[in-house]
Every structure is written in C-alpha cells, then in structure tokens.
N, C-alpha and C positions, 0 to 999 in steps of 0.2 A: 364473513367467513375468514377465519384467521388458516392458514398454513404452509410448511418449509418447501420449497422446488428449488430445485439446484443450487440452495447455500443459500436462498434468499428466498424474506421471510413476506408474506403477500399477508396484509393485514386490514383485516375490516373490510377484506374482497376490494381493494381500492388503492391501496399505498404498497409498494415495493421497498424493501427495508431487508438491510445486511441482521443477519441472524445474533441475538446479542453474543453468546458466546463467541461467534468468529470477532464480532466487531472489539469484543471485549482481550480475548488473543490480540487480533490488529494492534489495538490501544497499548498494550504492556509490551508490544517490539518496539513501537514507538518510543515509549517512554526511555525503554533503554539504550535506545538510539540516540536521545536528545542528550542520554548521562553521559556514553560515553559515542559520539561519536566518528566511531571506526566501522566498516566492514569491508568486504571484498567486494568485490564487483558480482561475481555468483550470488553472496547474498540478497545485495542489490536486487538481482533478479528473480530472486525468490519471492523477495518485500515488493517489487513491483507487479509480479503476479497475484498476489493478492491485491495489491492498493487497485489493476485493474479492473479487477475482478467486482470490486465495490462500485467503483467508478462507473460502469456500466450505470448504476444506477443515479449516475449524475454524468451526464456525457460528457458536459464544459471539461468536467476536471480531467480530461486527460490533457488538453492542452497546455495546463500547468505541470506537468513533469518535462519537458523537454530537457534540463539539466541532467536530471535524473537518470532519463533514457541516457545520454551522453555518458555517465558516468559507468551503467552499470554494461557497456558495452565496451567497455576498457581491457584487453586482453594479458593484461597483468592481476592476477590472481591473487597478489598479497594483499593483508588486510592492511588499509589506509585509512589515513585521518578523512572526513566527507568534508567538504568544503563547505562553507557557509552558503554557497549558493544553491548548493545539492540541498544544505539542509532546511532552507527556506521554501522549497519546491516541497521536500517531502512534509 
C-alpha cells in the first residue's frame, strides 16, 4: 500500500519517506544555500522547519543541527554570510 499523510509518503505499507516533490524543493534551497551561502536568521527558521519536519523521520538527525538552531535564533535579521559551521550542520 503506497500513500501521502501529512507530507510523508508511507510506502509499500512499511517504509516512511519525505514526498519526492518536497524532498526534491528541500534539495534546490540547499543547493542554493551551498552557491551562495547567506540568509537571515528568519530564513534559517523557515529551512529548519522543514529540515524538522523530515527529520522526524530520522530522529538522530536532529541532534546534528545544534549550530543551526543557534544561528537561526540570532535576533538580528540581516542577511549574513552562514558560517562554515552552520554550513556543515546543514
């Protein structure tokens, strides 16, 4: 039994899997993240809401954002260079 429940895609009645389209959106912020990486901290939090949102379906990996969470809780709004550590987390 293949089908979609809240953005994730249940496959072969057995396996839990991000929907390709979102996964495939996910994939092209990334990439553009790695060209140029800048954003604000809002953003941040936008891109962390989804990277959660996946995650769920790998529990560990939350524990590898803790840069990230740090950065995108930064109450300065302007868009900044992400650090090599942020960018290694994400």
């Amino acid at each position: 039994m293949d089908a979609n429940i809240l953005g994730v895609r249940l496959d072969e009645g057995v396996r839990l899997m991000p929907r390709p389209r979102r996964f495939a959106e996910l994939s092209a912020a990334l990439v553009d993240l790695l060209t140029t990486p800048c954003m604000s901290p809002s953003q941040c939090r936008a891109l962390l809401g989804i990277l959660q949102w996946h995650n769920l379906l790998a529990r560990p990996a939350f524990s590898a954002l803790g840069r990230v969470y740090t950065f995108a809780m930064k109450e300065d709004e302007r868009m900044t260079r992400v650090g090599a550590d942020v960018m290694d987390e994400i």
